[in-house]
N, C-alpha and C positions, 0 to 999 in steps of 0.2 A: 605397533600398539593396538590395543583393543579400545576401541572407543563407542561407545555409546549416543547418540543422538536422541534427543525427546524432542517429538513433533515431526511434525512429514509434512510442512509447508513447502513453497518456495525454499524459503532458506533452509531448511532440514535435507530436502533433496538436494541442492545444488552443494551443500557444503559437505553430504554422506558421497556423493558422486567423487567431486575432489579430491577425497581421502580416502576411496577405493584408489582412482589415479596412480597416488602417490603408496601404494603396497600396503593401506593402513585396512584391519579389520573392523568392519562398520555395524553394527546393529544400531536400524530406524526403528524408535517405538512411534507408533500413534496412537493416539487415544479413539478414535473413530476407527467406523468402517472401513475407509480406503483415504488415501493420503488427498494432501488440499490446501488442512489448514483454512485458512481465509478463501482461497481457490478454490473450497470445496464445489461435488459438484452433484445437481439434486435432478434428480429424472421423473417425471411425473406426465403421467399422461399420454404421453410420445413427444413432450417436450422437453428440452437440455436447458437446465439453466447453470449458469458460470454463479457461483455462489459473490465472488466478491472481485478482485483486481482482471479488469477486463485491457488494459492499455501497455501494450511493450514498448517502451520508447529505446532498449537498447538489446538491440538482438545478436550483438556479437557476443551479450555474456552467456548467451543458453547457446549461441554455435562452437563458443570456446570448450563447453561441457563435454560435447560428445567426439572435438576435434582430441582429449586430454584423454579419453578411451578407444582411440582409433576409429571411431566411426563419422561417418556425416550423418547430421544432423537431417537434410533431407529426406534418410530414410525412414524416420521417425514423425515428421513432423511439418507440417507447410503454413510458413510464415506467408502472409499478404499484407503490402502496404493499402493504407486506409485512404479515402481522398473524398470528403474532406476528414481532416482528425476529428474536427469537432464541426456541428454548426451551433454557436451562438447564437439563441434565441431571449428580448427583452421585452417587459410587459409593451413596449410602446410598438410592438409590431417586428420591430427591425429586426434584422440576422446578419449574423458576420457567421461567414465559412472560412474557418480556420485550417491554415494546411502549411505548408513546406513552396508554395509560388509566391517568391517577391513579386513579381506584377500585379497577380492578383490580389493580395495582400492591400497592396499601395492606393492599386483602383478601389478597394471598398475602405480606406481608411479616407482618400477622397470623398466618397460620399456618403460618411458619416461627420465629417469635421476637416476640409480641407488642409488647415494650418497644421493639423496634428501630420503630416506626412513627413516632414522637416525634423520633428521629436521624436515619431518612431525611429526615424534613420540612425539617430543617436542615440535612441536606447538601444536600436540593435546594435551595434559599436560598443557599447557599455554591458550588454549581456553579453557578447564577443569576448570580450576581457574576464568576464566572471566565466564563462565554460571554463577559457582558457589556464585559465589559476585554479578555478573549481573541480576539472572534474577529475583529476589526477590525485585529488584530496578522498576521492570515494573511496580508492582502494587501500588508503595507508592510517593504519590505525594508531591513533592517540593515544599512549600509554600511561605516559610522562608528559608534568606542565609544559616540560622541555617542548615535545613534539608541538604544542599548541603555539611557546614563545617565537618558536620556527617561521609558520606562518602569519603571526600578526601584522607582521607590515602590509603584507598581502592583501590581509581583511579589512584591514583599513582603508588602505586606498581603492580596495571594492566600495568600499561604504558597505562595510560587512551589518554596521550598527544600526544600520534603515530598514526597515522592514520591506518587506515583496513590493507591497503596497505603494509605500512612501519612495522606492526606488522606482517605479515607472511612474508615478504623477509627476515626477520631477519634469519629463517630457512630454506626456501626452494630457491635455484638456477635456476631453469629452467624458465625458463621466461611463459613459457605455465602453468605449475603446480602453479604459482603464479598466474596468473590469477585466477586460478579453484578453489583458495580458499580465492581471495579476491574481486569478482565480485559481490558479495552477494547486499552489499550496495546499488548498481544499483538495486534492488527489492525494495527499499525503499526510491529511488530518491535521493541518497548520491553518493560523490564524493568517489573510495575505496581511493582516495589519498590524500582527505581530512575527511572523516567520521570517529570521534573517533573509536580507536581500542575494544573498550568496544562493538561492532557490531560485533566482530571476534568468539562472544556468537552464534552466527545465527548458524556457523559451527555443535555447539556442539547440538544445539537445535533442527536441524533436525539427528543430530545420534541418539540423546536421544530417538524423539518421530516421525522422519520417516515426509515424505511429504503426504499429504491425499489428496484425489479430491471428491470432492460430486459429488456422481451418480445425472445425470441429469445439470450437471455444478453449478458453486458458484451462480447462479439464484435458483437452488433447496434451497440452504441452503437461500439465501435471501426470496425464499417462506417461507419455515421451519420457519422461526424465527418470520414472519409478520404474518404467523396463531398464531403462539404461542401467540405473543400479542395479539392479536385481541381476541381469545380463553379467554385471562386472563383479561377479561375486559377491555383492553386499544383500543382508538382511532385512526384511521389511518385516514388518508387527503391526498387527491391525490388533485394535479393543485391548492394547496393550497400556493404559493412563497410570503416568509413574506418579509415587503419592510422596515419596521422599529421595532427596539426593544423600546417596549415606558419604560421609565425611569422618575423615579418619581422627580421632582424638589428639594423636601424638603430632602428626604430619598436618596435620587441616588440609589433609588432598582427600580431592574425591576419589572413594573407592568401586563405584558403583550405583544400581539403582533399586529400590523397593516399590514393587507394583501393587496398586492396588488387591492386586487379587494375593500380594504379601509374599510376590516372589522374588528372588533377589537375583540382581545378576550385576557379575563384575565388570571392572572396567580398568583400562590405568588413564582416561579422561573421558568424562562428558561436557557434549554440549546443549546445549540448550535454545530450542528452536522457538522453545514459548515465551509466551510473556515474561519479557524482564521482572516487573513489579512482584506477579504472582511464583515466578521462581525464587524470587527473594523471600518475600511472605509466606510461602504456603510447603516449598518441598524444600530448603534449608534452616534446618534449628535457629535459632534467633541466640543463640552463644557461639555458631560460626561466623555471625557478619558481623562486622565492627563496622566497616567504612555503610554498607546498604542495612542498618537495622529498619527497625519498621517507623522510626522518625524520618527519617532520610528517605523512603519508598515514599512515604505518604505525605513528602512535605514537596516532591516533582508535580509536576502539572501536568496532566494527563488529558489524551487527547478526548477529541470530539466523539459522539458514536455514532451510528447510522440507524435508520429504520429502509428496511429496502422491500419491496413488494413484486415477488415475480409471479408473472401472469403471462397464459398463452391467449391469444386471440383467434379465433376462427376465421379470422379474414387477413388481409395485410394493408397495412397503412403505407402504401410505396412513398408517399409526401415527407417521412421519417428519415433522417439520416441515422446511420449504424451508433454514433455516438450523438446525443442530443444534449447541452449547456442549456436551462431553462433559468435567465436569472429573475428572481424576486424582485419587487416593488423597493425594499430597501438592501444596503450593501453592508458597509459601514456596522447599521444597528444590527443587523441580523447578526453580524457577525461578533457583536456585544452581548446580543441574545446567550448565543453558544457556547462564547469562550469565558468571557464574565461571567453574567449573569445565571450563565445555565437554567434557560427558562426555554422552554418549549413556546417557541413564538405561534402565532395564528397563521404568518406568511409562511414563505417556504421559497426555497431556491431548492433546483432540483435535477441532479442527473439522468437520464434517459438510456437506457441500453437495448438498442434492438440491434442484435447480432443476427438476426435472418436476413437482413439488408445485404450483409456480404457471404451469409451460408445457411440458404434456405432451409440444409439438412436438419435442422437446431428443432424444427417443428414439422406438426404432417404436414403433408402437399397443400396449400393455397392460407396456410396460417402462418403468425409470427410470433414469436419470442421474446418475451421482454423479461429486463427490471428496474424499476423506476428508485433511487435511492434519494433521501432526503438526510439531509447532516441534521444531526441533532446531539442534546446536551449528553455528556456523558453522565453517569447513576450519582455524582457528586451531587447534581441538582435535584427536584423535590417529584417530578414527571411520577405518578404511578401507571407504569405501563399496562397493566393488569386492565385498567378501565379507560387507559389514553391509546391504548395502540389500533380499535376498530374504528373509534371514531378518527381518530389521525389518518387510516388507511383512507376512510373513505373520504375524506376532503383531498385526499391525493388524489384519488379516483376521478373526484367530479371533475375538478381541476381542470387534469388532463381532456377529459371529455370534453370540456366546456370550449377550450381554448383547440385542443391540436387534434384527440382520434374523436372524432362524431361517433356516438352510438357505443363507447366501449364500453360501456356496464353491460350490453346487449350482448358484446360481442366476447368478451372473459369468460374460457371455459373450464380454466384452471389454473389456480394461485397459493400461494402460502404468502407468509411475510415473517421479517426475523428484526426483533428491537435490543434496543440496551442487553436487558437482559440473556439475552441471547449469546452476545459476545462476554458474557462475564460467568455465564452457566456452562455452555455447552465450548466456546472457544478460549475459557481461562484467562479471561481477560480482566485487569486489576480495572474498577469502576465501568467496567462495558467499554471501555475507549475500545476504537474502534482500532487505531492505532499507533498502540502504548505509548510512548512518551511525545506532549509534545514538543513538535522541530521550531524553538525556539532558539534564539544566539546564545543565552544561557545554556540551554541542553541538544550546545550541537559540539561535534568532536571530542575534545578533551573534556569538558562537560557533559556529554551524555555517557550514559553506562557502557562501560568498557566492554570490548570485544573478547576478553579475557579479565576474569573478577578481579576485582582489589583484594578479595578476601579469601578467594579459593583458588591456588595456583595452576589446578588444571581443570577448572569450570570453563569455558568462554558460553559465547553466546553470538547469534544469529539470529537477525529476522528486525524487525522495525523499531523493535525498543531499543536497539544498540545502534553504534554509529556503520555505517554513513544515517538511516533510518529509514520511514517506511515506503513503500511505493517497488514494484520488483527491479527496477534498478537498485535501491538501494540493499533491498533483501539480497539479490545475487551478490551483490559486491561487498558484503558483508561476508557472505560463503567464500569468497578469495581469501581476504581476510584472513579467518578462524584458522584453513586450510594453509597457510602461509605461517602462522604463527606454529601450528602445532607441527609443522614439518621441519620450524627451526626449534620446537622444545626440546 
C-alpha cells in the first residue's frame, strides 16, 4: 500500500518506520523544517534545547523499532538510565529523590511521615496490579463498545473510577508524599484529580524499567529514528503542511492529500500524526464526519498547555538535578486553576530541565542548558498572551533566582520562550492544549478517539490525541497500534 503520514513527531516516525518494516510505501510530510513535532529541536547560540518530551520510561519500544529493520539500536543511539528520575523539591524546603531504590525510597518516606511507609507498601502492591492489567491495554486498540465491555471488570476492581489523586491518598497521609506520587499525570497533560487511577501504572512502569535520556537529548533519538527511516526506504518532507485530507464522495475513503502549496498526492491510506481535534476541524470537510463533526470536537475537554522558557547559562549550577519537580504553595487549587477555571494563577508549580547534568555536550564548555516549563490554562480561558507572556516569564525568572540559581538574570546568555499560542499556531494544536485530549476515564480507550476513524475507513491516527494517549510511551504504542491494524486491512 501507499500510505501517507502527516506529521513527523514521535508517533509519525515510529508508526512510518513500522510500515516500512512490513513492505508498505511511506511518505512523511511535515509541516516544519526537520521532524520533532512536540520533540522539536532549537539550536541557538551553541546551545541544544529539546523543544518538549524529555523522559523515556519505556525503551524497549524505540529498541523494538530498529530490531523490526535489522539493525541495533545502539548504533544509532545511547540510552542512559537517570538517577535520580526526579528530585522533588516543596515550598517548605524538603526534597524527595525520586528513583527505582526501594530502600531508598522507604528511608525518605521515613523521614517525611513515618506511618506513611506501611501505605506506600500497599499502594505499591495496588500499582502492581494496575501495571499488571494496565499495561498490556496500551497496545490494543478499542474499536468496538465490545473491546471496552471486555475489560470492565478489570477497571473496576482497579478502581478505574478514582482518580490518580484519590487512588494514592487512599494510603499515604502527608500531603507532600502524595503529591510525589500522584503528579505523574501532569507529564501527560491530565488533572492527578481527575485522570483515571489506571495512570497510577506510570509509578510501577518507571521502577520496572527506570527513566532513560538520549545522549545528545530526545533530538538525538528524533535524528536516530528519521535516519532509520529514510535508510529503510521511506520518504521524508520537510515544509510540506497538508491543508486537506481529500476523501472520496462515493467510497468516504481517503484518497490522498492537498498541500498547502495545492499539490496533490495520492494515497490508498493516511494517517495522521497531528492533532486529533484539528484534523477533524480543519483538513476533513465537515459532510465527511458524522460521528467527530465540530459539536463532538468541541464538546471534549481539552488539555492543559505549557509556557516553557529555554535559557543557556554561562556557568553551571552543579546543586541541579537533570530533572527538577518544583511544587507550588497549593495543589489541589492550582490544579482548579487550570483544568476548571482556566485562569492563569499568580503561583506556579514547575518543571526544571537541565539535561547538561547528564551531557555537558548540550552547551559550551563550563555552561548549562535549561528549560523551565510551567502548566498552564489552555486558549479556552480568557489569558492574552500577547501582554501576559513577558511579565509571566519574568516571575519564572525571579522565582527560580530567588529560591534555587543565585545570580541567574546575571548569568542568562541566551533564551526564547513558546506559550499557548504557540502550540495552536505553529504545532496545530486545537485551543493550544498542549496535549490534545484530555486522559480523563471518560476519554480513555473506547472513549477517546479512535486509532482508526469512525468516519473515514482508511484515516487512523497516532500521537496523544488517540488512545493509549499522550506522553512517548503512549505516542510509540499508538504507532504499534495503527501499524497492526493497517497490516490486517
Amino acid at each position: 500500500m501507499k500510505i501517507i503520514i502527516i506529521g513527523g513527531g514521535l508517533g509519525g516516525l515510529a508508526t512510518a518506520i513500522r510500515l516500512r518494516a512490513i513492505g508498505h510505501q511511506v511518505t512523511l510530510l511535515e509541516k516544519r523544517d526537520k521532524p520533532g513535532g512536540r520533540a522539536y529541536v532549537y539550536q541557538q547560540d551553541g546551545f541544544t534545547f529539546d523543544g518538549g518530551p524529555t523522559i523515556i520510561t519505556s525503551p524497549w519500544l524505540i529498541h523494538d523499532l530498529f530490531k523490526l529493520c535489522g539493525k541495533n539500536s545502539e548504533d544509532y543511539l545511547k540510552l542512559v538510565k537517570l538517577d535520580p528520575f526526579y528530585r522533588v523539591r516543596f515550598p517548605d524546603g524538603s526534597v524527595f529523590e525520586y528513583n527505582d531504590n526501594p530502600e531508598q525510597i522507604i528511608r525518605q518516606i521515613e523521614q517525611f511521615n513515618p506511618a506513611d511507609v506501611a501505605g506506600y507498601q500497599k499502594f505499591c502492591q495496588a500499582a502492581d496490579s494496575v501495571f499488571e492489567k494496565g499495561l498490556p491495554l496500551m497496545t490494543t486498540p478499542f474499536l468496538k463498545f465490545t473491546d471496552m465491555l471486555k475489560v470492565a471488570p478489570d477497571m473496576v476492581q482497579l478502581q478505574s473510577y478514582r482518580s490518580v489523586a484519590g487512588f494514592v491518598n487512599q494510603y499515604i497521609r502527608d500531603e507532600r508524599l502524595r503529591q510525589v506520587f500522584s503528579f505523574h499525570p501532569l507529564l501527560i497533560g491530565g488533572n492527578p484529580f481527575q485522570s483515571t487511577s489506571i495512570y497510577a501504572m506510570i509509578h510501577k512502569l518507571e521502577q520496572a524499567f527506570g527513566i532513560w535520556f538520549a545522549m545528545g537529548g530526545t533530538g538525538a533519538l528524533v535524528g536516530a529514528l528519521a535516519r532509520l527511516f529514510k535508510e529503510s526506504g521511506g520518504e521524508l518532507l520537510f515544509n510540506s503542511e497538508v491543508d486537506e485530507i481529500v476523501i472520496d464522495e462515493k467510497t468516504q475513503r481517503a484518497t490522498g492529500v492537498i498541500l498547502k502549496n495545492r499539490e496533490t498526492l495520492e494515497a490508498d491510506a493516511v494517517v495522521s500524526n497531528g492533532d486529533v481535534s484539528f484534523t477533524y476541524l480543519h483538513l476533513i470537510p465537515q459532510r465527511f464526519r458524522r460521528k467527530y463533526g465540530d459539536r463532538k470536537i468541541k464538546s471534549l475537554r481539552h488539555s492543559i498547555s505549557l509556557f516553557v522558557v529555554y535559557f543557556g547559562t554561562n556557568r553551571r549550577y552543579d546543586n541541579m538535578a537533570h530533572h527538577e519537580i518544583i511544587m507550588g504553595p497549593r495543589y489541589r487549587e492550582l490544579m482548579d486553576d487550570l483544568f476548571k477555571r482556566k485562569h492563569l494563577a499568580d503561583d506556579f508549580s514547575l518543571y526544571l530541565h537541565r539535561p547538561t547534568a547528564t551531557d555537558p555536550s548540550l552547551a559550551p564548555s563550563g555552561c548549562d542548558c535549561w528549560y523551565v516549563l510551567s502548566p498552564v490554562p489552555n486558549l479556552a480561558g480568557n489569558t492574552d498572551w500577547k501582554t501576559a507572556a513577558k511579565p509571566y516569564r519574568d516571575r519564572i525568572i525571579q522565582f527560580l533566582e530567588k529560591n534555587y540559581l543565585p545570580d541567574l538574570s546575571k548569568h542568562i546568555v541566551t533564551e526564547h520562550y513558546i506559550d499557548p499560542p504557540h502550540f495552536r499556531d505553529t504545532l496545530n494544536s486545537h485551543l493550544g492544549s498542549a496535549f490534545s485530549i484530555e486522559p480523563t476515564l471518560m476519554q480513555s480507550a473506547w472513549f477517546r478517539p479512535h486509532n482508526v476513524s469512525e468516519d473515514i475507513p482508511n484515516l487512523y491516527f497516532v500521537g496523544a490525541g488517540t488512545h493509549p494517549g499522550a506522553g512517548i510511551p503512549g505516542v510509540m504504542s499508538s504507532a504499534k497500534i495503527v501499524a497492526d491494524l493497517i497490516g490486517k486491512a
